[in-house]
N, CA, C and O atoms as a Tinker XYZ file with bonds, in Angstrom:
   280  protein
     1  N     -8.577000   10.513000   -0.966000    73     2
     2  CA    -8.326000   11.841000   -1.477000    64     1     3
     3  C     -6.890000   12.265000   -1.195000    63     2     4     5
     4  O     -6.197000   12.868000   -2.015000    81     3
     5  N     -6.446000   11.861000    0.172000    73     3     6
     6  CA    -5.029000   11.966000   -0.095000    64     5     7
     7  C     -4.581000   11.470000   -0.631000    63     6     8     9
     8  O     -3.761000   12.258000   -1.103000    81     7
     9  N     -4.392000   10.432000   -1.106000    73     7    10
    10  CA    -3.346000    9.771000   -2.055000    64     9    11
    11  C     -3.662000   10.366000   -3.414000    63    10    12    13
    12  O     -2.894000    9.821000   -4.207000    81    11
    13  N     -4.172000   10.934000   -3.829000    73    11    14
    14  CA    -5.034000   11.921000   -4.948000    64    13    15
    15  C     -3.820000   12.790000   -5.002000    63    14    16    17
    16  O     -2.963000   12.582000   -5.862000    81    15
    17  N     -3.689000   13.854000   -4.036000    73    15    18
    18  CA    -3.030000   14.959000   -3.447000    64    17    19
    19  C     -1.367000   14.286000   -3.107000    63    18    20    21
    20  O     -0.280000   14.819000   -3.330000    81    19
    21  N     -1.525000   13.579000   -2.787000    73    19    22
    22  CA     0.356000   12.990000   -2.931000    64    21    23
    23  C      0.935000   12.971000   -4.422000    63    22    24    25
    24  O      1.705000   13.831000   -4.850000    81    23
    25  N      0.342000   11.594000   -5.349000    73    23    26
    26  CA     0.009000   11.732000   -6.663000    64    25    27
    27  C      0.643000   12.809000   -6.960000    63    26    28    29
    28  O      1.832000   12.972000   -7.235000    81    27
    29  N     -0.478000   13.766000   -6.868000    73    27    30
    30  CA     0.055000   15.202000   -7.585000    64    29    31
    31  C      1.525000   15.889000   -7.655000    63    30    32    33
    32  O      2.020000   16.839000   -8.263000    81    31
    33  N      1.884000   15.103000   -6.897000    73    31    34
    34  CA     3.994000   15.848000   -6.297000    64    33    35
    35  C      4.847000   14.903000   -6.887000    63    34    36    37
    36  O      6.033000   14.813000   -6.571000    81    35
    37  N      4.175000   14.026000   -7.926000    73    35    38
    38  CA     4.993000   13.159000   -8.600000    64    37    39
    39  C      6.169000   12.601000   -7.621000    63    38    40    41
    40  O      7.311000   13.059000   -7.625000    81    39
    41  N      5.693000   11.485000   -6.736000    73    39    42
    42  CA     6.666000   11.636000   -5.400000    64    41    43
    43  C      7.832000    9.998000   -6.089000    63    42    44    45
    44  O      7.494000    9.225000   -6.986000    81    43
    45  N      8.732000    9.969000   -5.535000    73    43    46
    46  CA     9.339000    8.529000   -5.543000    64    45    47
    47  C      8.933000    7.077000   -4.565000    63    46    48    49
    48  O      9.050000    5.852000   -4.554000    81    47
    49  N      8.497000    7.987000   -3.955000    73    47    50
    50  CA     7.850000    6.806000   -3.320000    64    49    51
    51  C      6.631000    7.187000   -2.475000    63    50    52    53
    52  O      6.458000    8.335000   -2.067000    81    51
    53  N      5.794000    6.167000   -2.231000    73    51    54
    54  CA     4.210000    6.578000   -1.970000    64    53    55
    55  C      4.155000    5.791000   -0.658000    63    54    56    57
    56  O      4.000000    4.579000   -0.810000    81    55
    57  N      4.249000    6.231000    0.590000    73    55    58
    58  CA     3.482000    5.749000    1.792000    64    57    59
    59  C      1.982000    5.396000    1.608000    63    58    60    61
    60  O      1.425000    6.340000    1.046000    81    59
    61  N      1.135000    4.387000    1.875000    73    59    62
    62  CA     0.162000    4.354000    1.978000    64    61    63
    63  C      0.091000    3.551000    3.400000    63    62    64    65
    64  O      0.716000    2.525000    3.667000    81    63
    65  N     -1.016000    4.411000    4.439000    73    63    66
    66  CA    -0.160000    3.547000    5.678000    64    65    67
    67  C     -2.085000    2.695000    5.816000    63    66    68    69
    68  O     -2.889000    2.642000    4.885000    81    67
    69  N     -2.288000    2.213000    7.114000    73    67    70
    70  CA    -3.570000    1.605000    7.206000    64    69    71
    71  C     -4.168000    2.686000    7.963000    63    70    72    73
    72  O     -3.730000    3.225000    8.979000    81    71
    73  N     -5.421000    2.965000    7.206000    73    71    74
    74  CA    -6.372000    3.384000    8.319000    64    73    75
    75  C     -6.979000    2.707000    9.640000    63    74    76    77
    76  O     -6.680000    1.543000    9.906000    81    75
    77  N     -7.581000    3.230000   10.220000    73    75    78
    78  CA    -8.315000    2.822000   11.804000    64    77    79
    79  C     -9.299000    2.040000   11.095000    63    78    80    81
    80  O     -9.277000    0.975000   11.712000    81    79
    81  N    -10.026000    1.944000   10.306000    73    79    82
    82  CA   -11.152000    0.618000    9.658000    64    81    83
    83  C    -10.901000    0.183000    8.669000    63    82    84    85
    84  O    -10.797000    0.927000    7.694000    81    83
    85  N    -10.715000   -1.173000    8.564000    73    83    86
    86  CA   -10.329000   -2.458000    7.621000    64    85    87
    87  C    -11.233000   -1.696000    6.333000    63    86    88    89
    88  O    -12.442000   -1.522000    6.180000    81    87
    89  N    -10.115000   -1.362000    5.558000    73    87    90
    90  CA   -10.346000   -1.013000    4.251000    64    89    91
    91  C    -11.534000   -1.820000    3.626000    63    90    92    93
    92  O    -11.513000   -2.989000    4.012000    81    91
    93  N    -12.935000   -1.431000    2.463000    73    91    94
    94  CA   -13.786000   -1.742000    2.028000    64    93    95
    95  C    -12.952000   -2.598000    0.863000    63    94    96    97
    96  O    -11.902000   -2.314000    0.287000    81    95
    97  N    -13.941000   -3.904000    0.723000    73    95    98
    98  CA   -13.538000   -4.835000   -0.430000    64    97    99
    99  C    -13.291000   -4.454000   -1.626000    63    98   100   101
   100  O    -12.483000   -5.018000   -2.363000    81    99
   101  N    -14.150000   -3.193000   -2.007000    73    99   102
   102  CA   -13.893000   -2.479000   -3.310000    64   101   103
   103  C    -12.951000   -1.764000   -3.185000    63   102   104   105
   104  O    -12.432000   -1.828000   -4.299000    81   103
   105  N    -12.232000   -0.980000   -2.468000    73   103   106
   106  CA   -11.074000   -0.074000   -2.299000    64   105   107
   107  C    -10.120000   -1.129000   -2.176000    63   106   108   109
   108  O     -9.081000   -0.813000   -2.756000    81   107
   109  N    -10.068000   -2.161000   -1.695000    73   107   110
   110  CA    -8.799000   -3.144000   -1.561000    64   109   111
   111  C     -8.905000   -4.037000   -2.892000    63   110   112   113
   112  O     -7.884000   -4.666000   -3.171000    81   111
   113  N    -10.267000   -4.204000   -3.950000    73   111   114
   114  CA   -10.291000   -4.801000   -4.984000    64   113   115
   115  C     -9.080000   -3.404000   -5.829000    63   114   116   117
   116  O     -7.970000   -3.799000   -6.188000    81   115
   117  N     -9.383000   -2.175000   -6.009000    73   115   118
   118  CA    -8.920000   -1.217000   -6.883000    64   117   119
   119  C     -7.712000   -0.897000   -6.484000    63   118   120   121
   120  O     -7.311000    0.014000   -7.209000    81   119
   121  N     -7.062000   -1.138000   -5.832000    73   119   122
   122  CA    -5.258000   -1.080000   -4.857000    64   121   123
   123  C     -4.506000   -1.798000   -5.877000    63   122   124   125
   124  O     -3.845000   -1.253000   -6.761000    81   123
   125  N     -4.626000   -2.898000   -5.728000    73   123   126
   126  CA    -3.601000   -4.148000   -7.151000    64   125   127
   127  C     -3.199000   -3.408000   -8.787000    63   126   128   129
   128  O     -2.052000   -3.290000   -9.217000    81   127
   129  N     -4.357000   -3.011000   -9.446000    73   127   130
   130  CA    -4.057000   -2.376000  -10.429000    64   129   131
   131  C     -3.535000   -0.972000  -10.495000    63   130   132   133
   132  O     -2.726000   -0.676000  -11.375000    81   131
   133  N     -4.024000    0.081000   -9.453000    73   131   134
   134  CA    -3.446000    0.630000   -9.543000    64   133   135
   135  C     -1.899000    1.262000   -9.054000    63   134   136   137
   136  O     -1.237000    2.263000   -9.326000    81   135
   137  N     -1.744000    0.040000   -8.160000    73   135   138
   138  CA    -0.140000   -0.202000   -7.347000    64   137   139
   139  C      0.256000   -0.759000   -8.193000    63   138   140   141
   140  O      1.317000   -1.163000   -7.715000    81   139
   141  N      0.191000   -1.328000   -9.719000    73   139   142
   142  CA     0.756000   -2.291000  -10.467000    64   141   143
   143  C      1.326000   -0.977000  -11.384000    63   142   144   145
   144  O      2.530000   -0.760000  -11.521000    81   143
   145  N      0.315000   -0.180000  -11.957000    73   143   146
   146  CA     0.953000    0.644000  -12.837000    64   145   147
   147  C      1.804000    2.011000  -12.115000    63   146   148   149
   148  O      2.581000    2.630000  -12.843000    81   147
   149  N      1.682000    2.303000  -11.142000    73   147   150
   150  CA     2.732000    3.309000  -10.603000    64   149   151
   151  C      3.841000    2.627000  -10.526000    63   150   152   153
   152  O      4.911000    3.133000  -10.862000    81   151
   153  N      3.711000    0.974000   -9.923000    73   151   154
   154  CA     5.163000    1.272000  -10.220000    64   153   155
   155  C      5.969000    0.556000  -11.549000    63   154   156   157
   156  O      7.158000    0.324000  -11.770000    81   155
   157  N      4.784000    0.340000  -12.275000    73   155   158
   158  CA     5.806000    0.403000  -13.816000    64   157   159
   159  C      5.763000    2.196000  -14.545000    63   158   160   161
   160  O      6.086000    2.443000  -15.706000    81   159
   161  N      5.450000    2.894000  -13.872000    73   159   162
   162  CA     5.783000    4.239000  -14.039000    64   161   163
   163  C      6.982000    4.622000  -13.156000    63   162   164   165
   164  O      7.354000    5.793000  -13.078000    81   163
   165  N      7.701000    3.418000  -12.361000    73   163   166
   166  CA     8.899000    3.708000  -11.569000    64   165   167
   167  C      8.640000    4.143000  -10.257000    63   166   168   169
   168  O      9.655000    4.636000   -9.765000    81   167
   169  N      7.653000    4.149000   -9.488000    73   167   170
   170  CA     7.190000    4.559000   -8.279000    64   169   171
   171  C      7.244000    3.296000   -7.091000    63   170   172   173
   172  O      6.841000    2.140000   -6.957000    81   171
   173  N      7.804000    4.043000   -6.545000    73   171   174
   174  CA     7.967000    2.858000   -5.222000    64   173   175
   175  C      6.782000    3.291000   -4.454000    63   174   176   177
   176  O      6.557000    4.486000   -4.265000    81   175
   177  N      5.678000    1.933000   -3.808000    73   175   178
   178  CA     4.948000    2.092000   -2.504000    64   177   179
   179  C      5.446000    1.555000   -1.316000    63   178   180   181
   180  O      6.113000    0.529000   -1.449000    81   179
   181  N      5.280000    2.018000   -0.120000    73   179   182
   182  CA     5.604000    1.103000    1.155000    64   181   183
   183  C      3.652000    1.375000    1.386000    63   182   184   185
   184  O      2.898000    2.339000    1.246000    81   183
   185  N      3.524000    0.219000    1.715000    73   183   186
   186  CA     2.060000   -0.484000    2.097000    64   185   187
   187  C      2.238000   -0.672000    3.750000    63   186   188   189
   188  O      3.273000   -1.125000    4.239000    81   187
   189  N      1.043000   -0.244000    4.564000    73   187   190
   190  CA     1.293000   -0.749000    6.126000    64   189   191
   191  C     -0.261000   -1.669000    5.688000    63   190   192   193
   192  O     -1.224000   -1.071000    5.209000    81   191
   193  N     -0.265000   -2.418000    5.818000    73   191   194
   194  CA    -1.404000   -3.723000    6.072000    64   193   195
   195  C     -1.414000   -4.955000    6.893000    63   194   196   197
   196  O     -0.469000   -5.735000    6.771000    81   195
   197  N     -2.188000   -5.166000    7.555000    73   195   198
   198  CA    -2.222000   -6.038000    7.987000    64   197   199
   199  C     -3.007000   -7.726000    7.849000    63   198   200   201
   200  O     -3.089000   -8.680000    8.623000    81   199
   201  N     -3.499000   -7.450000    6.409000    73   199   202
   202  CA    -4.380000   -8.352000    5.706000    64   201   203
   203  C     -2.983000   -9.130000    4.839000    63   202   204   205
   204  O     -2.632000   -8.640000    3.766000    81   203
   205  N     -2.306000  -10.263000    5.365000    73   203   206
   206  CA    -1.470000  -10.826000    4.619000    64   205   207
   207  C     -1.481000  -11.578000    3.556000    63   206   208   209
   208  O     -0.556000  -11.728000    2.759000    81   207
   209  N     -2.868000  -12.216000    3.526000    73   207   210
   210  CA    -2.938000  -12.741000    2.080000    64   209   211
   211  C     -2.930000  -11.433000    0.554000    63   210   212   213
   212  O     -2.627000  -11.394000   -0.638000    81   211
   213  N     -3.554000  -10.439000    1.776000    73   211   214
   214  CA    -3.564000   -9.098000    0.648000    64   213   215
   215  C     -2.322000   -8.822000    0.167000    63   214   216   217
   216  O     -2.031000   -8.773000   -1.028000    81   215
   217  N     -1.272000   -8.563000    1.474000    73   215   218
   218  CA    -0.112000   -7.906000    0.850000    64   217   219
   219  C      0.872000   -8.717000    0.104000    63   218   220   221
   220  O      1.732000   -8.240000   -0.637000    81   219
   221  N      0.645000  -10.299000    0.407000    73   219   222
   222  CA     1.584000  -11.373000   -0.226000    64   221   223
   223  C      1.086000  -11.430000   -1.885000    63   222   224   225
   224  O      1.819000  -11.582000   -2.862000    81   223
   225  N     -0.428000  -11.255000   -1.858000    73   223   226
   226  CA    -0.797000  -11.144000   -3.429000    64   225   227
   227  C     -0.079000   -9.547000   -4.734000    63   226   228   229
   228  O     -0.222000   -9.699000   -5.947000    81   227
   229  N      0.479000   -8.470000   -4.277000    73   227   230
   230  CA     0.624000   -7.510000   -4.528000    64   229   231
   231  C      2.325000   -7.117000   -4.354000    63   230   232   233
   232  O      3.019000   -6.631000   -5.247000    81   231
   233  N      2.722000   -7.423000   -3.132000    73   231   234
   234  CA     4.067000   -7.092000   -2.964000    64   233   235
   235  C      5.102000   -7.582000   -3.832000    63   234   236   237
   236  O      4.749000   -8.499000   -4.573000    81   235
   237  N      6.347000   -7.179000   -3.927000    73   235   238
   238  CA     7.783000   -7.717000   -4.220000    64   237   239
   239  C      8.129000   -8.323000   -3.556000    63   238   240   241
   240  O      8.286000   -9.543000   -3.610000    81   239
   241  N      8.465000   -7.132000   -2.243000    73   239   242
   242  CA     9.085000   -7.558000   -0.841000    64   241   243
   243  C      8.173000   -7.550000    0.478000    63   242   244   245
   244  O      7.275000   -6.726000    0.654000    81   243
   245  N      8.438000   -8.353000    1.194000    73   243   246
   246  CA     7.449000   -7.741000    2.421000    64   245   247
   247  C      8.586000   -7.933000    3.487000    63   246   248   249
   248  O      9.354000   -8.894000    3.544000    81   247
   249  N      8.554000   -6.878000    4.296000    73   247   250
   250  CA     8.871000   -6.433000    5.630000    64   249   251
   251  C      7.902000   -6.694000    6.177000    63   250   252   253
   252  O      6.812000   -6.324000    5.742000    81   251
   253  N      8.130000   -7.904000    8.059000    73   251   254
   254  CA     7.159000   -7.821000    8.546000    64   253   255
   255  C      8.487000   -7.133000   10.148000    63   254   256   257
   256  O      9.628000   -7.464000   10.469000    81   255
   257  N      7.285000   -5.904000   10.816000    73   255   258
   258  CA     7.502000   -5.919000   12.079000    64   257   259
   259  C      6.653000   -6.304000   12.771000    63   258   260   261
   260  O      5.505000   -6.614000   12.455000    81   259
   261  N      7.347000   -6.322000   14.193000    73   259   262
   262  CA     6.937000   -6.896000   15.046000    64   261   263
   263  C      6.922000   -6.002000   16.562000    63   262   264   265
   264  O      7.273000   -4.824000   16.490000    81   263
   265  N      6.560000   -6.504000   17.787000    73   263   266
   266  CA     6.821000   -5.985000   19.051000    64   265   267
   267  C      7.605000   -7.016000   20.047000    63   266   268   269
   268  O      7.501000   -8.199000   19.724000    81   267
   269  N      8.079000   -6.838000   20.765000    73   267   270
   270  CA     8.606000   -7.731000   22.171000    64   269   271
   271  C      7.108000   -8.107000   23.044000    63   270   272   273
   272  O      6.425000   -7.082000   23.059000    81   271
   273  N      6.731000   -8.722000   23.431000    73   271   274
   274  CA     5.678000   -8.712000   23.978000    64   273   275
   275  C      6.136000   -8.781000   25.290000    63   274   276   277
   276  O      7.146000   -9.468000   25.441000    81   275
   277  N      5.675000   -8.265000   26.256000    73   275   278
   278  CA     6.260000   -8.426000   28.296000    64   277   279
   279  C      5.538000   -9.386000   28.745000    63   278   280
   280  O      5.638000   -9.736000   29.921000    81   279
């Protein structure tokens, strides 16, 4: 529903970050098409995921961070 409500502000670019539970197969099936046509409507997303075969199937670019571990 937020991303509903972002949408609406016709933004340039769309954060979609990860929720606290591994997104449902059907919500991560319906992501591809509709991240495909925003941004041939010119819309940039930054995606936070951590499912890499997901984001390597969908992305342009991928940024990966990281931590230092002690």
């Amino acid at each position: 529903m937020r991303s509903a409500r972002a949408l609406a502000t016709d933004p340039a670019l769309l954060l979609l970050g990860r929720t606290r539970r591994r997104p449902a197969p059907p919500r991560k099936q319906a992501l591809p098409p509709v991240a495909r046509q925003l941004k041939a409507e010119g819309m940039s997303l930054l995606l936070v995921e951590h499912d890499m075969d997901f984001v390597m199937g969908l992305a342009d670019r991928v940024v990966v961070m990281g931590s230092a571990q002690s």
